[in-house]
GUDODO-895823 format. One record per atom (N, C-alpha, C): x, y, z; residue in one letter. Coordinates in nm, 3 decimals, decimal comma, always signed. Example, Ala and Ser with C-alpha at 12.3 -4.5 7.8 and 13.67 -1.06 7.14 Angstrom:
2
> +1,319; -0,569; +0,780; A
> +1,230; -0,450; +0,780; A
> +1,320; -0,330; +0,780; A
> +1,285; -0,225; +0,708; S
> +1,367; -0,106; +0,714; S
> +1,290; +0,003; +0,787; S
//
This chain:
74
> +10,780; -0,125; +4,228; X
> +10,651; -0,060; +4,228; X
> +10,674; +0,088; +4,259; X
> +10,646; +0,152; +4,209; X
> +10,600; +0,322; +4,197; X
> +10,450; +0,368; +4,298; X
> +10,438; +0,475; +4,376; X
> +10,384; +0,524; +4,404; X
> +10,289; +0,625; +4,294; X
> +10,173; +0,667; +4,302; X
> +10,125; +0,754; +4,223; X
> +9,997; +0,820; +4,232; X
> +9,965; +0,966; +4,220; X
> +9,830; +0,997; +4,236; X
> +9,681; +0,983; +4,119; X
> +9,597; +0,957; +4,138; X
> +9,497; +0,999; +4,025; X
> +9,486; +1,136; +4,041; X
> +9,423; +1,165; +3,932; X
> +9,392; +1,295; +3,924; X
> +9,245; +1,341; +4,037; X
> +9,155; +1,261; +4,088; X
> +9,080; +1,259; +4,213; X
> +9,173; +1,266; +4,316; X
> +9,266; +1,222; +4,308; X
> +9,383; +1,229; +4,483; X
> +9,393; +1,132; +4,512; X
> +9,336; +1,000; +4,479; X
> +9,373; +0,859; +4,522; X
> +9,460; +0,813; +4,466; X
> +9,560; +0,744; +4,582; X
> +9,679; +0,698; +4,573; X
> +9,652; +0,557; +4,494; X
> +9,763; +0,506; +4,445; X
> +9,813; +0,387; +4,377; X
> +9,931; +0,321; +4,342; X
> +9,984; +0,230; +4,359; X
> +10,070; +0,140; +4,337; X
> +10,078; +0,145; +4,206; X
> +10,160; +0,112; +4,141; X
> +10,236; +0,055; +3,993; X
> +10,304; -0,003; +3,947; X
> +10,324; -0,136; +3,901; X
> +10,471; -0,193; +3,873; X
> +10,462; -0,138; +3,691; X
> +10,658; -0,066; +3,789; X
> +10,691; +0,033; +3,656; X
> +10,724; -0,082; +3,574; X
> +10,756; -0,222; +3,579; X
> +10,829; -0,291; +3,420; X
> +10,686; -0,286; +3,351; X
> +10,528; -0,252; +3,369; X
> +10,460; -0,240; +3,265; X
> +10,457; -0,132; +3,195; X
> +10,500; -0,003; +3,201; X
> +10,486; +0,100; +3,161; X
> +10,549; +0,134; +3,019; X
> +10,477; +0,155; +2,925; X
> +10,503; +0,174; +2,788; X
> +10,567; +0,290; +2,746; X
> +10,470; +0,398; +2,777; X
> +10,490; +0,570; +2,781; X
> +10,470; +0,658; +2,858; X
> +10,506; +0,763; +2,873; X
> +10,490; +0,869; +2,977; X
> +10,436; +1,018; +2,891; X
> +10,312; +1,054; +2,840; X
> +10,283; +1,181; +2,803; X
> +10,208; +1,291; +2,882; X
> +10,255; +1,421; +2,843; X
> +10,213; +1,537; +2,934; X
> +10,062; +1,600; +2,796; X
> +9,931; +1,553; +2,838; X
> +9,856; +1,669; +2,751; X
> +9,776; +1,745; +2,756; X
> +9,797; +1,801; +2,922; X
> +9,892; +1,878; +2,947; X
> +9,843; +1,781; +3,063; X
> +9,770; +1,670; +3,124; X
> +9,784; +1,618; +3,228; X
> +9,848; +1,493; +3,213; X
> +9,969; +1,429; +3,301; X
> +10,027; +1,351; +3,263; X
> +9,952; +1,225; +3,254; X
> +9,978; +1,137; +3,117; X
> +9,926; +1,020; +3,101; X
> +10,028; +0,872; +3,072; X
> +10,007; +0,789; +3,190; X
> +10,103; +0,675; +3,210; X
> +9,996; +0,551; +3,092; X
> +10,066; +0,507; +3,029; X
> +10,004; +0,390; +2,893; X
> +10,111; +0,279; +2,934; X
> +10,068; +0,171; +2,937; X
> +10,113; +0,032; +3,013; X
> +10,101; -0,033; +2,884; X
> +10,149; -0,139; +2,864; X
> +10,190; -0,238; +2,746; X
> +10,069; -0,306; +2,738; X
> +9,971; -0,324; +2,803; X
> +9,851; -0,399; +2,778; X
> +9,736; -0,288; +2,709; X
> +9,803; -0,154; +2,694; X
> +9,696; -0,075; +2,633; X
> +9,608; +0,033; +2,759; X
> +9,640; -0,033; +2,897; X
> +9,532; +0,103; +2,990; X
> +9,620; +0,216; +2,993; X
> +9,542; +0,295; +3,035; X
> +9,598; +0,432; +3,068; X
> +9,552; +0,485; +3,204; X
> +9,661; +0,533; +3,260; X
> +9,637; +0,630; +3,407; X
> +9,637; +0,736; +3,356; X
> +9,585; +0,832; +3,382; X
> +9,557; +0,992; +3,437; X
> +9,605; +1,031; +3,549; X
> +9,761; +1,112; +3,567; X
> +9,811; +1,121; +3,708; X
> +9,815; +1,322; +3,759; X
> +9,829; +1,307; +3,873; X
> +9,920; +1,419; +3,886; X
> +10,068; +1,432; +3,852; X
> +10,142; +1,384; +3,925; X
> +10,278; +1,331; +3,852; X
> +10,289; +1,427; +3,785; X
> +10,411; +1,477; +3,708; X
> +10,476; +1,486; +3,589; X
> +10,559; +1,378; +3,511; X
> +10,551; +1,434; +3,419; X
> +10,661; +1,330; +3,360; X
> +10,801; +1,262; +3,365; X
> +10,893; +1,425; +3,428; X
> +10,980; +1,380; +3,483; X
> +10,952; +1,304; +3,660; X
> +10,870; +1,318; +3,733; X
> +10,860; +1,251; +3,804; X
> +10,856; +1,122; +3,786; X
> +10,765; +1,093; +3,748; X
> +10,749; +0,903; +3,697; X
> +10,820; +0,884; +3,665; X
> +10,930; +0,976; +3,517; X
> +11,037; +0,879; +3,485; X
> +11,137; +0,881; +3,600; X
> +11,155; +0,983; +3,680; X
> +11,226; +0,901; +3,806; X
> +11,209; +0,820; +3,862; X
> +11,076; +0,843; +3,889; X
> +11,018; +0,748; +3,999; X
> +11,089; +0,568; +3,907; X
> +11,022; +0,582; +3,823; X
> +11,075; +0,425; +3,732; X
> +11,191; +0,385; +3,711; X
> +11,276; +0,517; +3,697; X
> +11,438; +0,458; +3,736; X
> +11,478; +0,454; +3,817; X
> +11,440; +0,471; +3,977; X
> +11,521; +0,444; +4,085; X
> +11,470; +0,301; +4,123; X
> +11,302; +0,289; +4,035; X
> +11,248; +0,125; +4,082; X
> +11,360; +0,029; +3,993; X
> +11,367; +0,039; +3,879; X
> +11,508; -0,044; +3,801; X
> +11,579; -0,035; +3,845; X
> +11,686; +0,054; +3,927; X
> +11,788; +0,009; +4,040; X
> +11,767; -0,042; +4,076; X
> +11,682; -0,042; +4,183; X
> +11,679; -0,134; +4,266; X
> +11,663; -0,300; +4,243; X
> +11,580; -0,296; +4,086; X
> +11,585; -0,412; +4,085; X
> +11,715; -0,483; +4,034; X
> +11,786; -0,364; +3,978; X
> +11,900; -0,400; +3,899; X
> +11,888; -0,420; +3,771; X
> +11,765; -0,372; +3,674; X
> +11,776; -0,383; +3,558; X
> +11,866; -0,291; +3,508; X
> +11,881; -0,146; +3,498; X
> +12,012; -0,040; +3,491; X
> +12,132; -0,027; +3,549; X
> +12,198; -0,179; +3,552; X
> +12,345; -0,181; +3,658; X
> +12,426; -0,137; +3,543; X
> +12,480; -0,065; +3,581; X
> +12,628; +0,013; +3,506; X
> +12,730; -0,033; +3,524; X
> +12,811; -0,061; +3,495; X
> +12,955; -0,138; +3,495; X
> +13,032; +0,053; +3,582; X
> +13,096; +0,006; +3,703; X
> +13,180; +0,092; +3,753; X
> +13,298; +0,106; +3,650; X
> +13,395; +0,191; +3,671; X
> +13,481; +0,259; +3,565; X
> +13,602; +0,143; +3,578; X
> +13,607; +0,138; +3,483; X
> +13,718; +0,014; +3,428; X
> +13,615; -0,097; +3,359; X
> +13,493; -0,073; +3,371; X
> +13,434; -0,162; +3,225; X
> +13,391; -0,305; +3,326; X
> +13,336; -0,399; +3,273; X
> +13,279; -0,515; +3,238; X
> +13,400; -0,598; +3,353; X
> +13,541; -0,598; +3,278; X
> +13,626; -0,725; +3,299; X
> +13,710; -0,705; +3,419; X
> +13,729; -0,531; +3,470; X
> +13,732; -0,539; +3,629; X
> +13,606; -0,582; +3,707; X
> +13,502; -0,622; +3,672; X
> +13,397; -0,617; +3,806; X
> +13,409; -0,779; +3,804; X
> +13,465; -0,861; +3,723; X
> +13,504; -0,997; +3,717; X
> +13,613; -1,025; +3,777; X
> +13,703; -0,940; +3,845; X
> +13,869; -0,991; +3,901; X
> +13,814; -1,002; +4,035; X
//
């Protein structure tokens, strides 16, 4: 879950695995896979941080450390 402002100043929760798109026009607008839309303060690069440090954590973006795939198996 993501933190986030409306554009009134009220705070909100988000679970980023719904999030479809991220556009700036010129106020940033978050579009979720079911079709709503937020109106944030945010920027764009914010949220998209904000959404990739929430996929760490969950571990959807695990990277294989250097030596690949078949060292993290020894």
């Amino acid at each position: 879950m993501i933190s986030l402002t409306k554009l009134n100043g009220k705070r909100f929760v988000l679970n980023a695995l719904y999030i479809e798109q991220i556009e700036a026009f010129p106020d940033t607008t978050v579009t979720l896979t079911n079709g709503k839309k937020f109106v944030i303060r945010e920027t764009v690069e914010q949220v998209a941080a904000r959404a990739s440090e929430f996929y760490q954590q969950l571990g959807v973006f695990r990277l294989p450390k250097a030596g690949g795939l078949d060292r993290e198996r020894e």
